[in-house]
TORVOVEX-719148 format. One record per residue (C-alpha): residue in one letter; x, y, z. Coordinates in Angstrom, 1 decimal. Layout:
BEGIN
[A, [X, Y, Z]];
...
END
This chain:
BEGIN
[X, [33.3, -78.2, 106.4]];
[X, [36.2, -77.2, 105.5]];
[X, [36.3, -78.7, 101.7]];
[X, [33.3, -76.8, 101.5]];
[X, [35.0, -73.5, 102.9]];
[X, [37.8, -74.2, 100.6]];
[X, [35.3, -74.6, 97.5]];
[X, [33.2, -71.7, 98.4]];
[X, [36.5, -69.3, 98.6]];
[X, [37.5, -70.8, 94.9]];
[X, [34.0, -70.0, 93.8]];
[X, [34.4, -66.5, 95.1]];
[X, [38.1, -66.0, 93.9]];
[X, [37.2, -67.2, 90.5]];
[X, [34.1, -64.5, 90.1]];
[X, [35.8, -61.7, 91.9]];
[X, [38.9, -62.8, 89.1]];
[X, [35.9, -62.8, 86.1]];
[X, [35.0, -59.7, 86.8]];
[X, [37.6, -57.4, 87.1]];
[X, [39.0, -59.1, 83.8]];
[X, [35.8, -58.4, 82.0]];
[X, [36.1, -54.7, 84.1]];
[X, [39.6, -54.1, 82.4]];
[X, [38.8, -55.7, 78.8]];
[X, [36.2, -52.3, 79.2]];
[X, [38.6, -50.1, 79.9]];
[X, [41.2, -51.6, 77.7]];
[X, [39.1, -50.9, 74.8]];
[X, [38.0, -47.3, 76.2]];
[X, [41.2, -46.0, 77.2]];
[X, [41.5, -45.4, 80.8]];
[X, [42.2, -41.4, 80.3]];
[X, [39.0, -41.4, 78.0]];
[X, [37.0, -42.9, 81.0]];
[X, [38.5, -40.9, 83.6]];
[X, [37.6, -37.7, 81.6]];
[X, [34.0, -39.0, 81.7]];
[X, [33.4, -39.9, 85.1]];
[X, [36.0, -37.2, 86.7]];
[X, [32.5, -34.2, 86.0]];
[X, [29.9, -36.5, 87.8]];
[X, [26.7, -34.8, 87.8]];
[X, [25.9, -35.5, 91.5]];
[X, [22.4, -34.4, 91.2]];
[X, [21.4, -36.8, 87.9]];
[X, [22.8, -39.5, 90.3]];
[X, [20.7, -38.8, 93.1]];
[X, [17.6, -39.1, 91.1]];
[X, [18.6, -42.1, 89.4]];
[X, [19.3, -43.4, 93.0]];
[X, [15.0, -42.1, 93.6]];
[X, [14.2, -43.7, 90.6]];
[X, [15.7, -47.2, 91.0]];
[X, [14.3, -47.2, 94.4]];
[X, [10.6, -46.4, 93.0]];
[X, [11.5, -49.5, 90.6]];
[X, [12.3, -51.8, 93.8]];
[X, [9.2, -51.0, 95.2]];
[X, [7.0, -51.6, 92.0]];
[X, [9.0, -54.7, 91.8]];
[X, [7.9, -55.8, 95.1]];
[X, [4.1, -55.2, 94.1]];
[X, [4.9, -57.4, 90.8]];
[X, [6.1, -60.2, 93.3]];
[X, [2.7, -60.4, 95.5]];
[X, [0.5, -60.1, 92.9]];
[X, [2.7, -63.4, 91.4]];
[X, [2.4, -64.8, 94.9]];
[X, [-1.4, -64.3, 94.8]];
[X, [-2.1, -65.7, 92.1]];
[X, [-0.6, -69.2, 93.1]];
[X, [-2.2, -68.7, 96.8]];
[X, [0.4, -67.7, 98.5]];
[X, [-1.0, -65.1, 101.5]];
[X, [1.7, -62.4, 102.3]];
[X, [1.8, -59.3, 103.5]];
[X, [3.0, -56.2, 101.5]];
[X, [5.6, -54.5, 104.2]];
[X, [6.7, -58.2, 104.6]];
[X, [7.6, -58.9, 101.1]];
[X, [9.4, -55.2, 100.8]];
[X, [11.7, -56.5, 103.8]];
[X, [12.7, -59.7, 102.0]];
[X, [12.9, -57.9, 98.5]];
[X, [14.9, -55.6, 100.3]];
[X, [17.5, -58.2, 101.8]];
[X, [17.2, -60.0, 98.6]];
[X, [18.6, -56.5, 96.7]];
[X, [21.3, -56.4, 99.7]];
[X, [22.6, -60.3, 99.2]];
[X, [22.3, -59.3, 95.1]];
[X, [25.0, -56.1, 94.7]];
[X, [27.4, -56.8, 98.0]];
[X, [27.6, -60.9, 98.0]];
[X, [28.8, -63.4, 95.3]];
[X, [26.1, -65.1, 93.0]];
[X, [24.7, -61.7, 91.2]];
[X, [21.5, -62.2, 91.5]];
[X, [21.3, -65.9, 92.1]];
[X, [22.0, -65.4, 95.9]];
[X, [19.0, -63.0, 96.6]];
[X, [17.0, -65.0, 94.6]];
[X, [17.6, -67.8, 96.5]];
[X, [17.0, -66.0, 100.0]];
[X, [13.5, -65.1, 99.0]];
[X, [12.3, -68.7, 98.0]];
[X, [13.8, -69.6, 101.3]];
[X, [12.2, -67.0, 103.4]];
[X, [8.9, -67.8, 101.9]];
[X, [9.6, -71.8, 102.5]];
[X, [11.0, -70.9, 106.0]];
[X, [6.9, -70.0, 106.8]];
[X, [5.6, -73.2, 105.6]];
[X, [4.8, -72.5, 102.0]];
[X, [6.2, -75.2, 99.1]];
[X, [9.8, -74.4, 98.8]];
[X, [8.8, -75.5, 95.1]];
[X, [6.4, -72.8, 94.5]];
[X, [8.0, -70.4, 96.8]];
[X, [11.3, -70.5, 94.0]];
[X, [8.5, -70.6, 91.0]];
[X, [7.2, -67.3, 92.6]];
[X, [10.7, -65.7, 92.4]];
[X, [11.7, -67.0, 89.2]];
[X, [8.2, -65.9, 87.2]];
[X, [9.0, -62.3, 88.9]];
[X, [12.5, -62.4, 87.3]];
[X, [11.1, -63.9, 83.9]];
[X, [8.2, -61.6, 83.9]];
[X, [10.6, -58.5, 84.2]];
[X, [13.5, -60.0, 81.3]];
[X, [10.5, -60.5, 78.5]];
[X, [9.2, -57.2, 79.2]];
[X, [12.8, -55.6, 79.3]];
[X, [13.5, -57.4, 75.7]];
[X, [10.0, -56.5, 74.4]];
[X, [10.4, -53.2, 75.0]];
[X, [14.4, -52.6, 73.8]];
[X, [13.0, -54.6, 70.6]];
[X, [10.0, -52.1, 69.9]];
[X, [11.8, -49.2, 70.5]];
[X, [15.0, -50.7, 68.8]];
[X, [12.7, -50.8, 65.4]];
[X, [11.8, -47.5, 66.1]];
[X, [15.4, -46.3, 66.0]];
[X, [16.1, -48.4, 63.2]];
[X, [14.6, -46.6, 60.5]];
[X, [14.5, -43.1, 62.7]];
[X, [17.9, -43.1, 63.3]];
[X, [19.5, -45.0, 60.2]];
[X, [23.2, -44.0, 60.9]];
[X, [23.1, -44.9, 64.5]];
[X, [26.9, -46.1, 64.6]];
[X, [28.6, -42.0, 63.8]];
[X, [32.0, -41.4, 64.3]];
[X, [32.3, -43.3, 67.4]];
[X, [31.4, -46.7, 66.6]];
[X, [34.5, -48.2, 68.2]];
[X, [37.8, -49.0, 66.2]];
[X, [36.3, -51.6, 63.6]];
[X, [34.3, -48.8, 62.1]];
[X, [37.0, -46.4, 62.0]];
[X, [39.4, -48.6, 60.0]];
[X, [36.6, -49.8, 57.4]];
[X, [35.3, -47.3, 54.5]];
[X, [32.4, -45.3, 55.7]];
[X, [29.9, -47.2, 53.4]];
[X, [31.7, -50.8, 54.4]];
[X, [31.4, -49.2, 58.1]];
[X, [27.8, -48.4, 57.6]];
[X, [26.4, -51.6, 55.9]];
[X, [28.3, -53.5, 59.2]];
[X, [26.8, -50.9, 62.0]];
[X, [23.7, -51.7, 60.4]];
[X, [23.9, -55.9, 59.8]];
[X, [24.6, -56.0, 63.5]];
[X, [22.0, -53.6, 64.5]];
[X, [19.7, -55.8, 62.9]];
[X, [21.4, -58.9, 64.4]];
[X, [20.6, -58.1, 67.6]];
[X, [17.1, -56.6, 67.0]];
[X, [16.3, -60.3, 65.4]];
[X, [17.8, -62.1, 68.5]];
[X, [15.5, -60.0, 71.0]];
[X, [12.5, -61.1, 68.7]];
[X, [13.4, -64.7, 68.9]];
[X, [13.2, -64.1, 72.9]];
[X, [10.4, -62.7, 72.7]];
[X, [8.4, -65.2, 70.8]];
[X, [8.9, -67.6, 73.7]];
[X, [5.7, -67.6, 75.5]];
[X, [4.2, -69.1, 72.2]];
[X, [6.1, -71.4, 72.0]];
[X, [4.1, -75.0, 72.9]];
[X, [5.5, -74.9, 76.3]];
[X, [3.6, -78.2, 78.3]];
[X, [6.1, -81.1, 78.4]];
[X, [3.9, -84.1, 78.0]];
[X, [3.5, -86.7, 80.8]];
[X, [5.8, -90.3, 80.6]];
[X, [4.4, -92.8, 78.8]];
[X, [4.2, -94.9, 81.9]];
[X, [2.5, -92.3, 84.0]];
[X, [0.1, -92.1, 81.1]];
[X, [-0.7, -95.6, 81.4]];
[X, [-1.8, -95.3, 84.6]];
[X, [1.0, -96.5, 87.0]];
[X, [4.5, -95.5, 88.0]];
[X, [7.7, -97.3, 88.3]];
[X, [8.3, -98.7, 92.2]];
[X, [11.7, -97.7, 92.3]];
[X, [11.9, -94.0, 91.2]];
[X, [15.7, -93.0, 90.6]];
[X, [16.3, -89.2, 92.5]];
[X, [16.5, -87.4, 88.8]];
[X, [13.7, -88.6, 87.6]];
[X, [11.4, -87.2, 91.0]];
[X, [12.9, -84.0, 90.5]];
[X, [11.8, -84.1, 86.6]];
[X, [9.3, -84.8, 87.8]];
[X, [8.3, -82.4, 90.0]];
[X, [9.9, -80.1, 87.5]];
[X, [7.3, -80.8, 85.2]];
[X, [4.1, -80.2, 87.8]];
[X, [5.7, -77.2, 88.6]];
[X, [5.9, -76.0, 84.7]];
[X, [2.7, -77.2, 84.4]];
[X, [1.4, -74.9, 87.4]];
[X, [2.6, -71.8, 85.4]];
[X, [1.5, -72.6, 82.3]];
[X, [-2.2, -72.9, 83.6]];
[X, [-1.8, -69.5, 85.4]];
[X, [0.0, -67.9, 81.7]];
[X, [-3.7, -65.7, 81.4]];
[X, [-3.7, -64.2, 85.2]];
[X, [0.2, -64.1, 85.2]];
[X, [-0.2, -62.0, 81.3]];
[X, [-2.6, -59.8, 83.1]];
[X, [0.2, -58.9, 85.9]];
[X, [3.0, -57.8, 83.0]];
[X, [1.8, -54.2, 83.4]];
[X, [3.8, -54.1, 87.1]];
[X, [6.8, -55.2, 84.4]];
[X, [6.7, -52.8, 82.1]];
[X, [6.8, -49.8, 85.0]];
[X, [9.9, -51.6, 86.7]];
[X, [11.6, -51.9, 83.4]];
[X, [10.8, -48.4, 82.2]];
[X, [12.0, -47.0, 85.9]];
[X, [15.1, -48.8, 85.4]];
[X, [15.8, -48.2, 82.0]];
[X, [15.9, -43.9, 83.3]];
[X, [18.0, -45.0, 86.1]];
[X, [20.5, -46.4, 83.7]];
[X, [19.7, -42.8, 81.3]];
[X, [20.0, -40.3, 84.2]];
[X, [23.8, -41.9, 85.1]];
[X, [24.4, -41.1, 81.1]];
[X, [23.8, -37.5, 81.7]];
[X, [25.4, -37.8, 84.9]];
[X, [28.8, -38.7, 83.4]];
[X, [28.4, -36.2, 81.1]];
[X, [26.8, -37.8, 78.0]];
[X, [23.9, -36.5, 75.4]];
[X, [21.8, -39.5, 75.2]];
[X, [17.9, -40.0, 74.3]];
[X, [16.0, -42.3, 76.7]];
[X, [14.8, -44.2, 73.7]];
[X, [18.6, -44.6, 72.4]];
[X, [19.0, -46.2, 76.2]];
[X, [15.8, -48.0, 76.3]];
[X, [16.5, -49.6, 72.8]];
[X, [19.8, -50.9, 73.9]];
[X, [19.1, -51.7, 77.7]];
[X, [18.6, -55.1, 77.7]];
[X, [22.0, -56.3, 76.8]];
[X, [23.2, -54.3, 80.2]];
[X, [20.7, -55.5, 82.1]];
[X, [20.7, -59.1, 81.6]];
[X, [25.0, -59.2, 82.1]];
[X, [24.4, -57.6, 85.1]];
[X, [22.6, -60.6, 86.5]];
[X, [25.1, -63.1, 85.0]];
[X, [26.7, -65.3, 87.8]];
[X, [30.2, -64.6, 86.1]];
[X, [30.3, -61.1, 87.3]];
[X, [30.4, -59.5, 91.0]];
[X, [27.4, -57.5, 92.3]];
[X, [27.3, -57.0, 87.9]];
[X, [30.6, -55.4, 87.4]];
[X, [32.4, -56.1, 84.6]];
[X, [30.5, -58.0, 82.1]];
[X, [27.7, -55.0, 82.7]];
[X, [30.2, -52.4, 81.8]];
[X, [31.2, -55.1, 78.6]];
[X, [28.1, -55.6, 77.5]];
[X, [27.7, -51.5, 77.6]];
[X, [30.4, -51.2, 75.5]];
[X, [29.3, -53.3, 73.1]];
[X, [25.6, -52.1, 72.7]];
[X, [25.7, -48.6, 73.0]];
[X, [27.4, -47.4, 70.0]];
[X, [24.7, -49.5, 67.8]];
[X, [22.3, -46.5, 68.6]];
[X, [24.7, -44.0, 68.2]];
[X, [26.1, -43.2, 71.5]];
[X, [30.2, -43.3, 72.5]];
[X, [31.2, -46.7, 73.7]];
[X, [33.2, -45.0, 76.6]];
[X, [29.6, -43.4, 77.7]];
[X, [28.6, -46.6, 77.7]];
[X, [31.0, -47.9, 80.3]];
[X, [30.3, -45.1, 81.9]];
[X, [27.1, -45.2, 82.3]];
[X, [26.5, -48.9, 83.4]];
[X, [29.3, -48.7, 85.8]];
[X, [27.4, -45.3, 87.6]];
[X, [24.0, -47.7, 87.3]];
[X, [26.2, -50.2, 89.4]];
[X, [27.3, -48.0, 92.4]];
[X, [23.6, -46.9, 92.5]];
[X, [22.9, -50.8, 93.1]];
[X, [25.6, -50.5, 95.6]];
[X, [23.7, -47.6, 97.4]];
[X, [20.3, -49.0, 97.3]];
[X, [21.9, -52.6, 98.9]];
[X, [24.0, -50.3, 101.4]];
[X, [20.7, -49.1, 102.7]];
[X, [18.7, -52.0, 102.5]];
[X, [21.8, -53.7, 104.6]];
[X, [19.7, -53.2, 107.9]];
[X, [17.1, -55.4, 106.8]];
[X, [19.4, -58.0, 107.5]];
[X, [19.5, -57.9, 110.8]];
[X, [16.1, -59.3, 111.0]];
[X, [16.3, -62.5, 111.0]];
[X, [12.5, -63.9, 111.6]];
[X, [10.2, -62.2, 109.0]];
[X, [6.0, -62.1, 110.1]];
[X, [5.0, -62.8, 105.5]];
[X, [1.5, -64.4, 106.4]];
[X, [-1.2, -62.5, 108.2]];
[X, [-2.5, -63.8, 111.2]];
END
């Protein structure tokens, strides 16, 4: 016990370390009196409703859950789900693991009432894959859109590689990178055609399995009925993106309403276009609760559709503390330990 004490604390130093490095890299690059001058006019109203909106996306993200649970038989009840999506939010923004720890409390709470722990993870992860090929589909389509709408999307504030280079060297970079990163959401994209069933062992073809089954190869295995399960539900689980595209959308004005909030000029589809870099290094293990390689990532993307890098930071880091406010009052939830999911 208290190895694993001592290993759990090194775990947490080591992210809480990661992410106020990554945090400070931001602000390094920003300048801390550029960012202060940002966030010191805090529209408190654009942050309230991007608290109402991100709370509206929790709850269409609870609908996307049951209908995934549905479809693999799995009988729950809706107010019960929206209490363990609720703790789940809690355990993601104010505990170590990103979202890896609330993940991990749902599959347990719907193994805990005698459902497959196998499929009761499978559930969980199809609900966060569903939501990060929606998010990329739709920062790719309306990143092409942007592309030839807005074709000097980097301006004066591209960050301090454009401003040393000669505006046309400056230009034809802005613009290979833009590109860049439009081509590596398509690549993501293209993975649900992709020829995703693993093909049985030859020996299980033949008809017989090995006596003596070493531990990694069951869990392969069961990895691969498990894969195998999703794949044959791809047409009812393509039917269920809709539920996807709402959550992304709701989230994607969340993240636009804290831009206005600190101050900032943005379009939703400038946001939109360039939200799925934020959003998927907010649910990276190596930051806390999403700080820091959020804000990073923010930095980085925002100036390829025009917008100041230090709105950026901005921006994400107000997204964060409305996480922070949403998990403060889902906190409660915890409390309840014993959760009724299947009707009786």
């Amino acid at each position: 016990m208290p190895l694993r004490l001592t290993s759990g604390c090194a775990r947490l130093a080591l992210r809480l370390a990661a992410a106020i490095a990554l945090m400070a890299a931001a602000v390094w690059v920003v300048g801390p009196e550029r960012l202060r001058r940002q966030l010191e006019h805090v529209e408190p109203l654009w942050l309230g409703g991007a608290v109402l909106i991100m709370a509206a996306s929790q709850w269409v993200s609870v609908l996307r859950w049951e209908t995934i649970a549905k479809i693999f038989g799995l009988r729950v009840r809706m107010r019960s789900l929206a209490l363990a999506y609720a703790q789940g939010m809690t355990v993601n923004v104010l505990l170590p693991g990103a979202t890896l720890g609330g993940d991990a409390l749902r599959s347990v709470r719907l193994q805990g009432l005698g459902n497959p722990l196998g499929v009761s993870a499978l559930t969980v992860l199809l609900d966060r894959l569903s939501g990060l090929w929606i998010l990329c589909v739709l920062s790719l389509g309306t990143g092409i859109g942007l592309g030839f709408v807005l074709p000097g999307r980097s301006g004066a504030d591209g960050g301090a590689l454009a401003s040393s280079l000669p505006a046309p060297v400056a230009f034809l970079a802005s613009t290979a990178f833009y590109w860049l990163y439009l081509l590596a959401l398509a690549l993501f994209c293209s993975i649900p055609w992709l020829p995703l069933r693993a093909r049985k062992p030859a020996a299980s073809q033949a008809g017989f399995e090995p006596l003596d089954t070493p531990p990694a190869r069951h869990w392969l295995d069961r990895l691969r009925e498990l894969h195998d399960l999703a794949v044959a539900q791809r047409a009812a689980l393509g039917r269920s993106l809709w539920s996807s595209v709402l959550v992304q959308v709701l989230c994607a004005v969340a993240l636009w309403f804290c831009a206005i909030a600190a101050g900032g000029t943005a379009g939703y589809w400038q946001v939109q276009a360039v939200a799925a870099p934020v959003f998927v290094a907010g649910a990276l293990p190596l930051s806390y609760g999403g700080f820091g390689a959020r804000e990073l990532a923010a930095l980085l993307a925002f100036p390829l559709v025009g917008l100041p890098a230090d709105l950026g930071l901005a921006a994400s880091a107000l997204y964060g503390v409305v996480g922070v406010i949403l998990g403060l009052a889902a906190a409660p939830s915890l409390a309840i330990a014993h959760v009724p999911f299947v009707d009786r």
